[in-house]
C-alpha positions in Angstrom: 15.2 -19.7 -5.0 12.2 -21.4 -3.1 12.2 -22.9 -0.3 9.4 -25.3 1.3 8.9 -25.8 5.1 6.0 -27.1 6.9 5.4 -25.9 10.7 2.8 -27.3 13.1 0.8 -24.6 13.7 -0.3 -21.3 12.2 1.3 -19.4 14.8 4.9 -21.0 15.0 4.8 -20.5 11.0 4.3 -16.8 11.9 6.7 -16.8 14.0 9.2 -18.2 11.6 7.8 -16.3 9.0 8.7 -12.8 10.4 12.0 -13.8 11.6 13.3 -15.1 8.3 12.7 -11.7 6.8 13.7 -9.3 9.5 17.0 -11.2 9.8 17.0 -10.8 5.5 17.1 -14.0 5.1 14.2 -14.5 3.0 12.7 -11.7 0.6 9.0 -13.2 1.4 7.6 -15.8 3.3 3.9 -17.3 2.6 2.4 -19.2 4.8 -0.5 -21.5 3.6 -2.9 -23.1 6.4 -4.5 -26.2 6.6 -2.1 -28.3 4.8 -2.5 -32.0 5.2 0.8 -33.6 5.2 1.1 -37.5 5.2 4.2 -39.2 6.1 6.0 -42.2 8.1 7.4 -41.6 11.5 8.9 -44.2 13.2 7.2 -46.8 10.9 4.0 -45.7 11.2 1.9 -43.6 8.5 0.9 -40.3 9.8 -1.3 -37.7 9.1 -1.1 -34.2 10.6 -2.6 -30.7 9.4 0.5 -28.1 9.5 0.7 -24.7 7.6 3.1 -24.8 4.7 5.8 -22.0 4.0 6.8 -21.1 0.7 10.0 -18.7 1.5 12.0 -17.1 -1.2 15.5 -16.3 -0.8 18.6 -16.8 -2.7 21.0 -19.6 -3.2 23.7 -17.1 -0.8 21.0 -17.0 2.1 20.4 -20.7 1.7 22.9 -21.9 4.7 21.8 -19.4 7.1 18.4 -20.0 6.3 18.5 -23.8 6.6 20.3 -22.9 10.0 17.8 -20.5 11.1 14.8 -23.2 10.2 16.9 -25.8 11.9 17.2 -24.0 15.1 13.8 -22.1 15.1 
């Protein structure tokens, strides 16, 4: 299973990155930089650069992952 997270900054995605495997909750975790990610926040279009992660785990992990993401 994939699963896609966007953090703001190369480092926190790092971060993130090495915990979600040493805890095993991902197998792998890429981290793409220099993503540009448009959105609306509080009515208003946005436009940030963030670093994408592309973390593969399994349906099992998937709640403690989203938990883990969530907190961190």
């Amino acid at each position: 299973m994939l699963v896609l997270t966007t953090c703001g900054s190369p480092e926190d995605a790092s971060r993130l990155g090495k915990l979600l495997v040493e805890q095993r909750l991902a197998a792998c975790v890429n981290a793409v930089n220099n993503v540009t990610s448009t959105y609306r926040w509080q009515g208003r279009l946005q436009q940030d650069q963030e670093t994408l992660l592309i973390i593969k785990t399994t349906e099992s992990q998937f709640t403690a992952l989203e938990q883990a993401i969530r907190t961190h």
